[in-house]
Residue, then its C-alpha position, 0 to 999 in steps of 0.5 A: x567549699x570542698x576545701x573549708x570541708x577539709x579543715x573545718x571540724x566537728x567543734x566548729x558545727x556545735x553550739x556552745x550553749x546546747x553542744x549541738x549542731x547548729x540549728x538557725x546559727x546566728x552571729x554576735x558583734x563580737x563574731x561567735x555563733x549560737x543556736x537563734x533559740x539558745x542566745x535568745x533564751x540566754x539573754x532573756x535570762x542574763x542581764x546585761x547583755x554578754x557573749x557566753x564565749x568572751x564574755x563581751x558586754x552589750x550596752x543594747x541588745x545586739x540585733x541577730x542575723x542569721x549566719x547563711x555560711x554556717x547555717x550551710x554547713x551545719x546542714x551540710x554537716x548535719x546531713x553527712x552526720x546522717x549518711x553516717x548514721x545510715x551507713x552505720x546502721x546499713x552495716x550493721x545489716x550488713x553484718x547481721x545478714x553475713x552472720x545469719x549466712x554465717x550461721x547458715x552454712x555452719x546449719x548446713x554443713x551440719x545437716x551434711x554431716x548427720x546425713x552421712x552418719x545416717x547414710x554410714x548408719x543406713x549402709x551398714x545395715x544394708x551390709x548386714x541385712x544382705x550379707x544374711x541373705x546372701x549366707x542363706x543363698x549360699x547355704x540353700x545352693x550348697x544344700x541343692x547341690x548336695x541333694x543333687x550330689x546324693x541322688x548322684x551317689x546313689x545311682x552309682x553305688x546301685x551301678x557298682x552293685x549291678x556290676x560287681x554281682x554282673x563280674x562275679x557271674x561272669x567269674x563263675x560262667x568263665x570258670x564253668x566254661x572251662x571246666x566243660x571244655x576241658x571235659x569235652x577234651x578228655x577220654x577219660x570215662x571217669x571225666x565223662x561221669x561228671x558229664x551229667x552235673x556240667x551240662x548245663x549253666x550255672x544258675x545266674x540272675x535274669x538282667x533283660x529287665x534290669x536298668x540304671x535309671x539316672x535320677x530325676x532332678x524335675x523339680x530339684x531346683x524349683x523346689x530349692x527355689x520356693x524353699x529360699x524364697x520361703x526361707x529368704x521371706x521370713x529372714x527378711x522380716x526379722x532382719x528388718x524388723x531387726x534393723x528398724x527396732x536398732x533405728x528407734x532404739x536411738x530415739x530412747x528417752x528416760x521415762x520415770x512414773x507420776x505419783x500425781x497421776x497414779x490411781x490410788x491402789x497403785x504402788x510405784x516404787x521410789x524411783x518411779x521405774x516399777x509399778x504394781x497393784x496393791x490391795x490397800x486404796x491409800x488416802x490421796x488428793x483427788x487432784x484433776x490429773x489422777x486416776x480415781x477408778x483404773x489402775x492407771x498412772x502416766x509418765x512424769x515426761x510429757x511429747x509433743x514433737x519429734x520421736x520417742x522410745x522406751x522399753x517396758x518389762x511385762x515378765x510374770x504378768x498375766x494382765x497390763x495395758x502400754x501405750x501412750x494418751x493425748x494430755x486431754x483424755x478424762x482421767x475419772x470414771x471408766x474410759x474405753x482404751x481406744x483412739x477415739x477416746x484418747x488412747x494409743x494402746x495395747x493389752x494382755x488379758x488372761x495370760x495369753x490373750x494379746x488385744x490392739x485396743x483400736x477403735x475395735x479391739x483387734x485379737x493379735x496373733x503372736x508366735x512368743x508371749x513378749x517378757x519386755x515390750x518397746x514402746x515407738x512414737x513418731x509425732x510428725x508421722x502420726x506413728x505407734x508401734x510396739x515390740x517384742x523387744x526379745x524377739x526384735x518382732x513388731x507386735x502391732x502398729x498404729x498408723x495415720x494418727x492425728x496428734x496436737x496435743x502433749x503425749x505421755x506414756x501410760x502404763x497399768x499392772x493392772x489388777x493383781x487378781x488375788x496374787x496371780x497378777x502381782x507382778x510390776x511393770x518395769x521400765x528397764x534400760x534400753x540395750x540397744x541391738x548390737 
């Protein structure tokens, strides 16, 4: 059987009718083989009865029996066509799985390759920060020790005083012991007139009193320490604050404004980048994403996954509202900004009134008035934070914020307030912190 395997071949397994492999192959007197079905059907058709191979002619329909040696080996064949077929397909799998694997490595070598740049990115911003602080140390040492130098100075310059005006005394005592004795030696009656104006010493200060303190230094060092830590404090806050805004700086995007969604005393300027308040209500479609009573409009982009960033000009404006909105948040009637309602914002009022429109509002006190303000999402971490961007300081932060729906930027100017308030908002270019 192993040997009629060998040189038997896949034409000999085919039925000439159907070109299949045999099912229930029988043979005719004349000794070729066809599928039972395809030489009954043949002959049921075809009269007189003929062999579709040699074209043999039968007087009386020829009785078929089955070909037990052929319908053996179609099956065999049959089977080993399916192995095939398995084998083929088990391939195949094998072959999709070695892609994905494939795939996977070429994913991993990349995640590899972004965490060493943010490794690369992370070190030299440790670099820097550090280096900063370790050039504040040095200069408070430097300024410790030259305190210290200077108190030092001082008492030596006090010393050399005392001891220049001790060696004058001395001068004049030693010049006036001279003179005595050489009086006391002289008969001369005229010398001894002068008698009366040698007598006595020269008139000298009182030293029993006087002293050389060394200077105190209790607390020099103490002192220079709250300093630095005081110092160090705050250089710490801006550097990170500094680091942390060139961080999601690189996740700026593009942001153009929604002329659909603009409230209609709204004027946005072509290209969608500037936006004030103008006095004239122009005649627009009421659709469902305007705004119809605050002078409101969102960003044509909309998020919802990952992080975004972009920086918004406030200069001139003694009124606006920044933030971002869940796509739900009603946009007729008059809304309150907050959270609960939809609303991740914060606003100034009155020229220098700056608010963080929580659930409460929340009064913020700010050392600069922000000329342009950076706008931060982090969608995953449920994350709002603002900037001065000028001043690279972080205005205010909502934390824990539970987003599942798309998140536009929002913006308002605001009213103009007869001219005062006239100025747009602008959004500018990001340029990044170097």
């Amino acid at each position: 059987m192993s040997a009629a395997n060998c040189l038997l071949t896949e034409d000999q397994f085919l039925c000439s009718i159907c070109l299949d492999v045999f099912t229930d192959p029988v043979s005719t007197p004349c000794g070729h083989n066809f599928c039972k079905t395809c030489i009954t059907q043949h002959w049921n058709v075809n009269v007189p009865y003929q062999c579709p191979n040699c074209k043999d002619v039968f007087n009386t329909r020829p009785k078929l029996r089955v070909n037990t040696f052929i319908s053996g080996m179609a099956d065999q064949f049959r089977q080993s066509a399916q192995q095939k077929s398995k084998l083929g397909k088990t391939e195949s799998e094998i072959q999709h799985m070695i892609q994905k694997r494939k795939h996977k490595i070429q994913e991993i070598r990349h995640s590899v390759e972004l965490s060493e740049e943010d490794a690369d990115r992370e070190i030299a911003d440790g670099v820097q920060v550090f280096t900063a602080l370790m050039k504040s140390v040095e200069s408070k040492l430097n300024e410790l020790i030259d305190t210290i130098k200077e108190k030092q100075r001082k008492t030596e310059k006090q010393a050399e005083g005392f001891i220049k005006e001790l060696e004058q005394e001395i001068s004049e005592l030693k010049k006036r012991s001279t003179e005595v004795e050489q009086l006391s030696r002289s008969e001369d009656q005229l010398h001894l007139q002068c008698f009366r104006t040698l007598n006595t010493a020269p008139p000298t200060k009182n030293w029993t009193r006087v002293r050389v303190s060394p200077p105190s230094y209790t607390g020099t060092v103490v002192r220079a320490l709250n300093q630095l830590e005081e110092t160090l404090s705050k250089q710490m806050k801006k550097l990170l604050t500094e680091v942390e805004l060139k961080r999601v700086q690189q996740s700026a995007v593009d942001v153009t404004l929604d002329p659909d969604t603009a409230y209609p005393k709204l004027i946005l300027s072509d290209d969608g980048k500037q936006v004030k308040h103008g006095d004239l209500k122009k005649n627009l479609p009421n659709n469902p994403k305007r705004f119809d009573s605050c002078a409101n409009v969102l960003s044509k982009q909309s998020f919802s996954s990952g992080r975004f960033y972009y920086e918004v000009q406030v200069k001139g404006k003694t009124d606006w509202d920044l933030g971002v909105i869940r796509e739900s948040i009603n946009r007729k009637g008059l809304i309150p900004l907050s959270p609960q309602n939809g609303y991740w914002t914060i606003c100034l009022r009155n020229e220098i009134e700056y608010i963080a429109c929580a659930d409460s509002l929340l009064l913020l006190s700010l050392k600069f008035w922000p000329q342009k303000v950076g706008v931060f999402v982090d969608y995953e971490e449920g994350l709002v934070s603002f900037y001065d961007v000028d001043a690279a300081a972080l205005i205010y932060s909502f934390t824990g914020c539970c987003f599942n729906e798309k998140l536009y930027p929002f913006f308002s100017p605001c009213n103009n307030a007869g001219g005062k308030n006239s100025a747009p908002l602008i959004i500018s270019p990001v340029n990044h912190i170097e």
